[in-house]
N, CA, C and O atoms as CSV, one atom per row, in Angstrom:
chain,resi,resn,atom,element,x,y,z
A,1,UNK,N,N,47.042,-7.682,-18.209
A,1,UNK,CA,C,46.092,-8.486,-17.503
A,1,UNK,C,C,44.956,-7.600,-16.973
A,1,UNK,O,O,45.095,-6.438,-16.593
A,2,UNK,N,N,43.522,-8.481,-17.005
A,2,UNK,CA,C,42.328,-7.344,-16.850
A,2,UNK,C,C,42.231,-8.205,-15.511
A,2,UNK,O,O,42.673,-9.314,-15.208
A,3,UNK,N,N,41.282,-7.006,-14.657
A,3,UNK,CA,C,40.735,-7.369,-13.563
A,3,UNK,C,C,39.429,-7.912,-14.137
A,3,UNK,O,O,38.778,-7.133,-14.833
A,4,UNK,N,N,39.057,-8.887,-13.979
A,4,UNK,CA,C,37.470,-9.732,-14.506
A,4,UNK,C,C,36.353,-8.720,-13.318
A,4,UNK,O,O,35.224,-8.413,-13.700
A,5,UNK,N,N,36.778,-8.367,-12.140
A,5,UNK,CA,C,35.290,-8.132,-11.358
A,5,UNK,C,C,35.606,-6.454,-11.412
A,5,UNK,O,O,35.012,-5.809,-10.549
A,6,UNK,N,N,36.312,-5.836,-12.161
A,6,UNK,CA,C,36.354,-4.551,-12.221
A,6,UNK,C,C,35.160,-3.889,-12.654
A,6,UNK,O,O,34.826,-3.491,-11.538
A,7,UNK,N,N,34.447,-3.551,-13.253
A,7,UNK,CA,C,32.832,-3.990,-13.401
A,7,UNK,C,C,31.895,-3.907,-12.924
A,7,UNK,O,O,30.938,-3.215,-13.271
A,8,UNK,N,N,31.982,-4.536,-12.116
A,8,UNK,CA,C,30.856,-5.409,-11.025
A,8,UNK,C,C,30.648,-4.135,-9.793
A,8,UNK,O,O,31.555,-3.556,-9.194
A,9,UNK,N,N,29.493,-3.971,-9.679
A,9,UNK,CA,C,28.846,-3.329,-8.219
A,9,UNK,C,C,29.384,-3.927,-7.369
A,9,UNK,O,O,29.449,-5.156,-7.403
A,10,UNK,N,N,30.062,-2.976,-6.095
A,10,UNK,CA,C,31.143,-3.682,-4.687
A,10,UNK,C,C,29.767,-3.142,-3.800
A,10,UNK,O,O,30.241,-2.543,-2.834
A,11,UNK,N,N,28.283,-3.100,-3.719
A,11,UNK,CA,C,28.078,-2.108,-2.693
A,11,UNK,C,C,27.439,-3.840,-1.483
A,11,UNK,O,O,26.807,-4.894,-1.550
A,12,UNK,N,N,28.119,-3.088,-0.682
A,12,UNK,CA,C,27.613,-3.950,0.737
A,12,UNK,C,C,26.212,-4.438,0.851
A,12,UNK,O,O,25.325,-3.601,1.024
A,13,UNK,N,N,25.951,-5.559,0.781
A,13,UNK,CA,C,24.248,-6.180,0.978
A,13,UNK,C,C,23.581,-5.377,2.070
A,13,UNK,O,O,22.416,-4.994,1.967
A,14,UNK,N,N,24.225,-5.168,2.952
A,14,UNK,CA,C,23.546,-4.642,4.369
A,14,UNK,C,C,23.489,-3.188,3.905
A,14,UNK,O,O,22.444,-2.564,4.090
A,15,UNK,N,N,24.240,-2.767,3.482
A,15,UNK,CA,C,24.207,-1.194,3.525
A,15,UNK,C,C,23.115,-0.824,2.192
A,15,UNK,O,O,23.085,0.332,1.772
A,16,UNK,N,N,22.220,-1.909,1.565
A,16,UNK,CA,C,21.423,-1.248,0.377
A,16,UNK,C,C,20.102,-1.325,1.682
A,16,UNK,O,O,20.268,-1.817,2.798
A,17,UNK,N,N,19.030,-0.804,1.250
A,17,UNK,CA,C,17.466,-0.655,1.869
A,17,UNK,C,C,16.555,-0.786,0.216
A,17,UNK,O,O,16.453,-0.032,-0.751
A,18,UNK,N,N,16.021,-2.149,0.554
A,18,UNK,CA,C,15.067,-1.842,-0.975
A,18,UNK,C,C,13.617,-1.671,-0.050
A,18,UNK,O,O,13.057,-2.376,0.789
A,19,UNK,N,N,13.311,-0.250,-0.721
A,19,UNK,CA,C,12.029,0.040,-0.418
A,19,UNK,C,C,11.264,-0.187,-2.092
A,19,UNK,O,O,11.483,0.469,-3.110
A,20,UNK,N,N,10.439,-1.213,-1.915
A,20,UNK,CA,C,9.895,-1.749,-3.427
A,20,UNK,C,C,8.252,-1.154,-3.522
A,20,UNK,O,O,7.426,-1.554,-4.342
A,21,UNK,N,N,8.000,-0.032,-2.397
A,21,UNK,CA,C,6.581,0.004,-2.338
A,21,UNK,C,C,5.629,-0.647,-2.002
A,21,UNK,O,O,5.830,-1.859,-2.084
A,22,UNK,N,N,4.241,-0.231,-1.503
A,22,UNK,CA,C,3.507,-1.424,-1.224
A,22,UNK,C,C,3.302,-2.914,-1.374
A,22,UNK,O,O,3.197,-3.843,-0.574
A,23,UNK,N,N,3.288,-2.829,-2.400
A,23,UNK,CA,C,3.192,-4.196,-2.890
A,23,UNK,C,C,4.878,-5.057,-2.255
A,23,UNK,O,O,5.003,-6.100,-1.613
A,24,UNK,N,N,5.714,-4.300,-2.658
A,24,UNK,CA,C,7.013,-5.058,-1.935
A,24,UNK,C,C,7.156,-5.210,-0.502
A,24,UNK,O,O,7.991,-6.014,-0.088
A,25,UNK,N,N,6.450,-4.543,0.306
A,25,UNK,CA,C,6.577,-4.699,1.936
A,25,UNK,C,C,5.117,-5.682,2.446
A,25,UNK,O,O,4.862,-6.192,3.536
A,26,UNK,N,N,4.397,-5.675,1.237
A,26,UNK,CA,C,3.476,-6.500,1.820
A,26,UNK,C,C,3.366,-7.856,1.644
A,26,UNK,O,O,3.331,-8.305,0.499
A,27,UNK,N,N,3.304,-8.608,2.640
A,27,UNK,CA,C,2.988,-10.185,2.491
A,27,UNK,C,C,2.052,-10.930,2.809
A,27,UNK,O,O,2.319,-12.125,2.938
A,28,UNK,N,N,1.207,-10.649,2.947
A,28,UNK,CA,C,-0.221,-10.976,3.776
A,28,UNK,C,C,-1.360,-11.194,2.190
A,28,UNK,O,O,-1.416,-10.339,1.305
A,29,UNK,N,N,-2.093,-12.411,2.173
A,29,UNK,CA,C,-3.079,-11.921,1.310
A,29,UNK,C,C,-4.291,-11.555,1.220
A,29,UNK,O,O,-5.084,-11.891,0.340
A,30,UNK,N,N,-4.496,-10.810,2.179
A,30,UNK,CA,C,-5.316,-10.046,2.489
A,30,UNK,C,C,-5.009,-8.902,2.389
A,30,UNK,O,O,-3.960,-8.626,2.971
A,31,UNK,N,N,-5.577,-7.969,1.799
A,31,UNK,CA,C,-5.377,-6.117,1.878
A,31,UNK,C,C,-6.777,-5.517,2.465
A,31,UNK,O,O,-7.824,-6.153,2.590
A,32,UNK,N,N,-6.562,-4.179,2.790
A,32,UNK,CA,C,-7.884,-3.676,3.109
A,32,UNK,C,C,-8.144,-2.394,2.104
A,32,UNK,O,O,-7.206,-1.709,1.698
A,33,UNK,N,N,-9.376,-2.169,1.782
A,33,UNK,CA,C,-10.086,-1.378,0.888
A,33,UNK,C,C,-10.938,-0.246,1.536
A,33,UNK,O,O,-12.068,-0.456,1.977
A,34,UNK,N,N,-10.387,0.841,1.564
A,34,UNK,CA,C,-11.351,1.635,2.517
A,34,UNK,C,C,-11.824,2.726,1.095
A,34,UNK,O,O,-11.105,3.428,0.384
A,35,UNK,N,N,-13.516,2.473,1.066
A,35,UNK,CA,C,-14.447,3.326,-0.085
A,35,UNK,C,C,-14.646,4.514,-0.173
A,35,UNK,O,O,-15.870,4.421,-0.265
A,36,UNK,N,N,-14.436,5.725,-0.229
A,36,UNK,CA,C,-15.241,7.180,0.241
A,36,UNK,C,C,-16.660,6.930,-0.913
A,36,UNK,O,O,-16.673,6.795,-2.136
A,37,UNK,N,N,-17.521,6.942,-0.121
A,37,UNK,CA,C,-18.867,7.040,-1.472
A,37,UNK,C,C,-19.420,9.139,-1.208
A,37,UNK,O,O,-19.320,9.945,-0.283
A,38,UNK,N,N,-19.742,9.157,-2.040
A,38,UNK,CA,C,-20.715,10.763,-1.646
A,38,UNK,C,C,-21.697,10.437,-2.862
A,38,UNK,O,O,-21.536,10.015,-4.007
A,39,UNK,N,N,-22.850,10.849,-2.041
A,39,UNK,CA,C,-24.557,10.954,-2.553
A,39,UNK,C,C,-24.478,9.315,-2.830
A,39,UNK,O,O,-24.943,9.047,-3.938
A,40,UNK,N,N,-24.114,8.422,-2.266
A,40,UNK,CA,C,-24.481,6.488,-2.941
A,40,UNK,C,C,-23.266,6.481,-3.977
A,40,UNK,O,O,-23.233,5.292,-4.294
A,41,UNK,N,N,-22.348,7.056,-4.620
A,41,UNK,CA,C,-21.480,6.810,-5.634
A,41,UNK,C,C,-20.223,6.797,-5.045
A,41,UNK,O,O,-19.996,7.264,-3.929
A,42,UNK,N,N,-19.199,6.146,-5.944
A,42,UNK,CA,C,-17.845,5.879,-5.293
A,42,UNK,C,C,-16.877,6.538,-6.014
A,42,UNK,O,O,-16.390,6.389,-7.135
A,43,UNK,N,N,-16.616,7.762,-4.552
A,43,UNK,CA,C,-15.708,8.754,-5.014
A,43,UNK,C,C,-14.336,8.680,-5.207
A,43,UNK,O,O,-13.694,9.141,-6.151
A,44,UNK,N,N,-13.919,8.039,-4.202
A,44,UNK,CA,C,-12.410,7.829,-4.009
A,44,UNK,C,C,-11.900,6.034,-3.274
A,44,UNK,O,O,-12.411,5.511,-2.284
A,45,UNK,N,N,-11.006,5.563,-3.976
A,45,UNK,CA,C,-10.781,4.240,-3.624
A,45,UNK,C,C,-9.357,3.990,-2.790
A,45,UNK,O,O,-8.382,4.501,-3.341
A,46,UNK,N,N,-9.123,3.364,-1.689
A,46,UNK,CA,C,-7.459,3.428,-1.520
A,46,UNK,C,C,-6.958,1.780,-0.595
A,46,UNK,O,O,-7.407,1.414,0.491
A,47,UNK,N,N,-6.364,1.358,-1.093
A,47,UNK,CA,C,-5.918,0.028,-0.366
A,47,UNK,C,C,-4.595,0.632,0.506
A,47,UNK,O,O,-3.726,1.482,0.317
A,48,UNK,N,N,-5.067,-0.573,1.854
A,48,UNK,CA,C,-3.680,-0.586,3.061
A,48,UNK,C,C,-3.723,-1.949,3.300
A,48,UNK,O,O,-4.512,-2.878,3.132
A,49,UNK,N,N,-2.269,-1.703,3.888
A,49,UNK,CA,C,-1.836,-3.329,4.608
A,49,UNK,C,C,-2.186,-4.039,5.681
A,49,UNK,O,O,-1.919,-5.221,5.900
A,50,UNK,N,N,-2.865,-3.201,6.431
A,50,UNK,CA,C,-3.637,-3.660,7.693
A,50,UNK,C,C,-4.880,-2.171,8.180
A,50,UNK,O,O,-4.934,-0.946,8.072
A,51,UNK,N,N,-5.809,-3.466,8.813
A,51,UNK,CA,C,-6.934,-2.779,8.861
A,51,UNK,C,C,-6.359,-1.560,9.860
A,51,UNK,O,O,-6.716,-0.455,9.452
A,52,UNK,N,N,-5.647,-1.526,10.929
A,52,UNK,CA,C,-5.628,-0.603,11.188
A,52,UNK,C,C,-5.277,0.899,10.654
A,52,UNK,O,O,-5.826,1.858,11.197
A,53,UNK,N,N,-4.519,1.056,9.774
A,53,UNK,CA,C,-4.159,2.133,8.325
A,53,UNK,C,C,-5.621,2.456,8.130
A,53,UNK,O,O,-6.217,3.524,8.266
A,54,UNK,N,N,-5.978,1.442,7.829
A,54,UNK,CA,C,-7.029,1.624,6.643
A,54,UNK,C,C,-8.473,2.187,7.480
A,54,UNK,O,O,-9.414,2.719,6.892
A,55,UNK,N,N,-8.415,1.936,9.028
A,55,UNK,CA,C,-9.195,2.467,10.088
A,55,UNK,C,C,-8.959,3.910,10.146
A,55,UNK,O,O,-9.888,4.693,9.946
A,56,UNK,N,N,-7.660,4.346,10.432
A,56,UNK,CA,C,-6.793,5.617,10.855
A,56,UNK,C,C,-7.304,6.586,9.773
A,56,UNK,O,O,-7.824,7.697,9.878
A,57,UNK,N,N,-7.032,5.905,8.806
A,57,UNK,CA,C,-6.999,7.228,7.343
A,57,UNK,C,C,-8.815,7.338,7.636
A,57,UNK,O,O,-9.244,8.299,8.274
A,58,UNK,N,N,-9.560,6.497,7.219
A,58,UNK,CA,C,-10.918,6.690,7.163
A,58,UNK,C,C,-11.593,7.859,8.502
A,58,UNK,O,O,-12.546,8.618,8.326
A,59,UNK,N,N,-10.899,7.736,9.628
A,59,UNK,CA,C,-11.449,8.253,10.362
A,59,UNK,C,C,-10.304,9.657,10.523
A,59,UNK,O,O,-10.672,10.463,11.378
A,60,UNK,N,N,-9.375,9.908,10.013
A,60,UNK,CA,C,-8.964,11.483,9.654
A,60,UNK,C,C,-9.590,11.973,8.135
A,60,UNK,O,O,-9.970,13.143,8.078
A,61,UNK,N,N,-9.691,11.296,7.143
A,61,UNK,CA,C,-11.003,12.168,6.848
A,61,UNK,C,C,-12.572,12.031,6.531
A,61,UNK,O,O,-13.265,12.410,5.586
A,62,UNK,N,N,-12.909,11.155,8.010
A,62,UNK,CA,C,-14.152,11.718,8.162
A,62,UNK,C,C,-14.407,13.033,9.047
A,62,UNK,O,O,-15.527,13.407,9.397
A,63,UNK,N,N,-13.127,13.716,9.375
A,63,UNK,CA,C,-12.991,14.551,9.791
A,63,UNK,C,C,-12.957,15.924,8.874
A,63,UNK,O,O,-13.530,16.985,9.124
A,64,UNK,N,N,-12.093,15.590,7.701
A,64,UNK,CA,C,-11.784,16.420,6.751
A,64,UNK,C,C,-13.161,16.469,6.409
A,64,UNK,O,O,-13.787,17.498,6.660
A,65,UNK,N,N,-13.828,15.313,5.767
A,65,UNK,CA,C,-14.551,15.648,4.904
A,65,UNK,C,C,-15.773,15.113,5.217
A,65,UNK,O,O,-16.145,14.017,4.798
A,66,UNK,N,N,-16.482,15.902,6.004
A,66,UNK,CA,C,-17.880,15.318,6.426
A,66,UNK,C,C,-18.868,14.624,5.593
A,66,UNK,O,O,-19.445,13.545,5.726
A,67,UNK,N,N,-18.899,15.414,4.822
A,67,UNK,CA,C,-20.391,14.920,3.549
A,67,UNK,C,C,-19.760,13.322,2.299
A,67,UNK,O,O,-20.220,13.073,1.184
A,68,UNK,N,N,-18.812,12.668,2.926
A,68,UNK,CA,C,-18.706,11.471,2.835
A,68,UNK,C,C,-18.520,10.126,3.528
A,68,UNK,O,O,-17.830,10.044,4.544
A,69,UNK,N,N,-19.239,8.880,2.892
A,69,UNK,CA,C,-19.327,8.063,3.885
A,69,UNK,C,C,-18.074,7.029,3.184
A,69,UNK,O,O,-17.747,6.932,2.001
A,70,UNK,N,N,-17.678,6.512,4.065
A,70,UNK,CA,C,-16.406,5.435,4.356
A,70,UNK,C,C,-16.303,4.312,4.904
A,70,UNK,O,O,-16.590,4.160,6.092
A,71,UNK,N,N,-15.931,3.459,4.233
A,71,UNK,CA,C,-16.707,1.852,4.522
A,71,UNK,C,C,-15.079,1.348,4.039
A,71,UNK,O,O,-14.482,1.690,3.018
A,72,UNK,N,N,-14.537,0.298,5.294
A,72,UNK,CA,C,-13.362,-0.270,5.191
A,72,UNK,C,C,-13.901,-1.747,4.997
A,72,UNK,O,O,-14.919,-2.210,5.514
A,73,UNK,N,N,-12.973,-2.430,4.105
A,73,UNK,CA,C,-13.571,-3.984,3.953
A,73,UNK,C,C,-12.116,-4.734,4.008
A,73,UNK,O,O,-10.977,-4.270,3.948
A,74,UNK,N,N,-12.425,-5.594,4.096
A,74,UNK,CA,C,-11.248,-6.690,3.526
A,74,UNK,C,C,-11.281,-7.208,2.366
A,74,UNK,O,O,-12.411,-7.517,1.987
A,75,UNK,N,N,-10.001,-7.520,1.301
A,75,UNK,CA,C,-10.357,-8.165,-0.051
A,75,UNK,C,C,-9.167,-8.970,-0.144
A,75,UNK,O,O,-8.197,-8.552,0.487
A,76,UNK,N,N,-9.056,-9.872,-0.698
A,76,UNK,CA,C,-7.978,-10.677,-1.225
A,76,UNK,C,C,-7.340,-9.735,-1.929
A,76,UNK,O,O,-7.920,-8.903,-2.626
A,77,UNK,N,N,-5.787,-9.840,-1.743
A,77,UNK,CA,C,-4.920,-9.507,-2.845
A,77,UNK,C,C,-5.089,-9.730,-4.204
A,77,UNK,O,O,-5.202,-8.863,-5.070
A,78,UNK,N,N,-5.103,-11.143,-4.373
A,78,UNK,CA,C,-5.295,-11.054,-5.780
A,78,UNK,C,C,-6.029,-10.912,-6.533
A,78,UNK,O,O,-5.849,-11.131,-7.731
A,79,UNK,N,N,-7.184,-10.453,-5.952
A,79,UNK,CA,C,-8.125,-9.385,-6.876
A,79,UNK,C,C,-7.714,-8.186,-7.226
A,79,UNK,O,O,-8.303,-7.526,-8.082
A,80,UNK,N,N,-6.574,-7.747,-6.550
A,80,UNK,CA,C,-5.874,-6.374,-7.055
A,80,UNK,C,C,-4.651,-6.407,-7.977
A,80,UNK,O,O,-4.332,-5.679,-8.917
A,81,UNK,N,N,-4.047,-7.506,-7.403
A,81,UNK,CA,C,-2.745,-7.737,-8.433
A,81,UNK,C,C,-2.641,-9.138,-8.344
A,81,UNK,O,O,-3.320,-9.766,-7.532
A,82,UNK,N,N,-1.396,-9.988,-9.551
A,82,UNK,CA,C,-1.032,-10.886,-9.197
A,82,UNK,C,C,-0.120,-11.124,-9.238
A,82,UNK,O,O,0.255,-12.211,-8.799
């Protein structure tokens, strides 16, 4: 005689943590878009989950990096994914 659930993953629901990445911790559809431009062109691009992130980072490196400007916006999610 076979055990039928011998097989089968025993691990405790509570004891897993799914960290699925941004997109998995976020629920809001709104994201924020903070730009680095240097000389009018767009150097570097980075989305957060709330404006405040997306405040924080912009203003540690306008520290780093003086000779760029940084402009935080709001955008719908699903202009980024769907």
């Amino acid at each position: 005689m076979t055990n039928e659930h011998e097989n089968q993953d025993r691990a405790r629901p509570d004891a897993i943590q799914w960290k699925l990445g941004f997109g998995g911790e976020h629920k809001n559809s709104i994201v924020w878009r903070c730009d680095a431009l240097r000389a009018g062109r767009l150097y570097n691009r980075s989305l957060f989950g709330t404006r405040e992130e997306a405040e924080q980072f912009a203003q540690n490196m306008r520290r780093v990096e003086p000779d760029q400007m940084f402009n935080v916006e709001a955008i719908k999610a699903s202009t980024v994914w769907n």
